[in-house]
C-alpha positions as a printed NumPy array, in Angstrom:
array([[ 28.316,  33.396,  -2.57 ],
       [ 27.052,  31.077,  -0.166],
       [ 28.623,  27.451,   0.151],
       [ 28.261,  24.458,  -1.03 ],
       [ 25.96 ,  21.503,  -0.649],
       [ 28.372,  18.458,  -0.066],
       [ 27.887,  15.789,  -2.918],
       [ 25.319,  13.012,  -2.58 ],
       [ 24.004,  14.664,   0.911],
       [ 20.087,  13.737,   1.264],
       [ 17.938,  16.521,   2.084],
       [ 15.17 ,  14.961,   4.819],
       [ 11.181,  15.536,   4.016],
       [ 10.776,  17.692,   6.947],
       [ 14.396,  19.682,   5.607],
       [ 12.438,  20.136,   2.516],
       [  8.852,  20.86 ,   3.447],
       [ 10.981,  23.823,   6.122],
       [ 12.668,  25.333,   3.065],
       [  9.166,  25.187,   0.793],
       [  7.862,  26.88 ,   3.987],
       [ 10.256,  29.887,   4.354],
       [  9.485,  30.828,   0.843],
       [  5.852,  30.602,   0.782],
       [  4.692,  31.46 ,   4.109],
       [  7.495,  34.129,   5.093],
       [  7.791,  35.457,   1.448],
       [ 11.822,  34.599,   1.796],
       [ 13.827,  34.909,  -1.359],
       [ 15.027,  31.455,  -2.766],
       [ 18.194,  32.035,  -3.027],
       [ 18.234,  32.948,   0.615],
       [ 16.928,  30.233,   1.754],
       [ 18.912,  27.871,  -0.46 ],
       [ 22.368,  29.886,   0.666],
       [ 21.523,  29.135,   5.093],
       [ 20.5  ,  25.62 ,   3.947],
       [ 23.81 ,  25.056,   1.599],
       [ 21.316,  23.952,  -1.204],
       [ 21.265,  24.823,  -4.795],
       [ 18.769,  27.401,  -5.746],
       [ 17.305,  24.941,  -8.295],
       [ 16.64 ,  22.091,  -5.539],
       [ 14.573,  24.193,  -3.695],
       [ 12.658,  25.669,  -7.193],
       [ 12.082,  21.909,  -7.643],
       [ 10.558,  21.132,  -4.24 ],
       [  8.483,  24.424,  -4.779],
       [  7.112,  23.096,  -8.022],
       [  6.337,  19.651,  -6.934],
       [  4.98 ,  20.793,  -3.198],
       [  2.73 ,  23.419,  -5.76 ],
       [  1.541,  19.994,  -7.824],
       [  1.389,  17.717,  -5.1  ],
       [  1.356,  19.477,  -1.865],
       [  3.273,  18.009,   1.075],
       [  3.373,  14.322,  -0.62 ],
       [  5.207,  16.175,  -3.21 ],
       [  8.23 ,  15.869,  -0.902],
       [  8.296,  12.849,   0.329],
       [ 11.319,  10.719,  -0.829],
       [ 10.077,   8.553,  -4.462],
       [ 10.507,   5.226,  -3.268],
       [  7.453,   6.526,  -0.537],
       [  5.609,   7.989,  -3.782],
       [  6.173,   5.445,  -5.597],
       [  5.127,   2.413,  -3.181],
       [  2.078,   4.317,  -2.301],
       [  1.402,   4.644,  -6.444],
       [  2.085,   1.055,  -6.507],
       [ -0.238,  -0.073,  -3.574],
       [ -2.633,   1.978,  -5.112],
       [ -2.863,   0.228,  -8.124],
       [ -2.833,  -3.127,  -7.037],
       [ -5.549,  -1.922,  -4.96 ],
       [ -8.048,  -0.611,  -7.549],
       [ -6.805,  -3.804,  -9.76 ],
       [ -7.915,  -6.446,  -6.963],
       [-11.092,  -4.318,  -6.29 ],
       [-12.05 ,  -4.69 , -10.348],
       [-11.302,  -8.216, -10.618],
       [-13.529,  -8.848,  -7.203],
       [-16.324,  -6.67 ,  -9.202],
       [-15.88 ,  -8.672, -12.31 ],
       [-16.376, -11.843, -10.03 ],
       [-19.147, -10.348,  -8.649],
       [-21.228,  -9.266, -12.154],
       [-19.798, -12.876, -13.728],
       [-21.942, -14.867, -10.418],
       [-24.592, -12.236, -10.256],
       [-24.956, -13.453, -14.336],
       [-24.793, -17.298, -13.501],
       [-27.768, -16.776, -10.837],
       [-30.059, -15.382, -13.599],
       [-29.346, -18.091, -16.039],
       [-30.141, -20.838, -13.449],
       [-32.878, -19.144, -12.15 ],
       [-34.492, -18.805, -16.185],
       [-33.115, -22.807, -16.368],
       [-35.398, -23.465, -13.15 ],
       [-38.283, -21.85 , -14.53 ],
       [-37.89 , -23.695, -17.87 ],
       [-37.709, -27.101, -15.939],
       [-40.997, -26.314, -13.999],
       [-42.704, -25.465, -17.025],
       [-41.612, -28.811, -18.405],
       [-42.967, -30.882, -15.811]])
């Protein structure tokens, strides 16, 4: 059997996205591939999956998922309160504009 992967050794994106690679594209056997790359067969399942899900973001390291989740979402959450904003002035026009006509018809 092939060795093994030294504890707490970080496999890169582009390490990753090579192995996903090998399997799809030349049809290599995963357990190949794991053995020349001294990776457990399940690692590179995992990558499979989430490249299959995700595609090449899939394998980018979480903290790079998860700020780009995260900017996301305060992105979208600015945008609606700008929108709200927006709908709340275009609202306060309408009822001065009725309030102006009022006062003319007062006169």
């Amino acid at each position: 059997m092939g060795s093994k992967k030294e504890s707490g050794k970080q496999t890169s994106y582009a390490q990753k996205l090579a192995a996903v690679q090998e399997v799809l594209e030349k049809k290599r056997h995963i357990q190949e591939v794991a053995e020349e790359l001294s990776i457990h067969p399940n690692s590179l399942t995992n990558w499979l999956r989430k490249y299959r899900e995700k595609g090449p973001e899939g394998l980018q390291p979480y903290r790079h998922q998860s700020s780009t989740y995260t900017s996301q979402t305060a992105e979208l959450e600015r945008l609606k309160a700008i929108e709200k904003k927006y709908n709340d002035q275009i609202e306060e026009i309408e009822i001065l504009k009725k309030f102006q006509a009022f006062l003319k018809e007062n006169e």
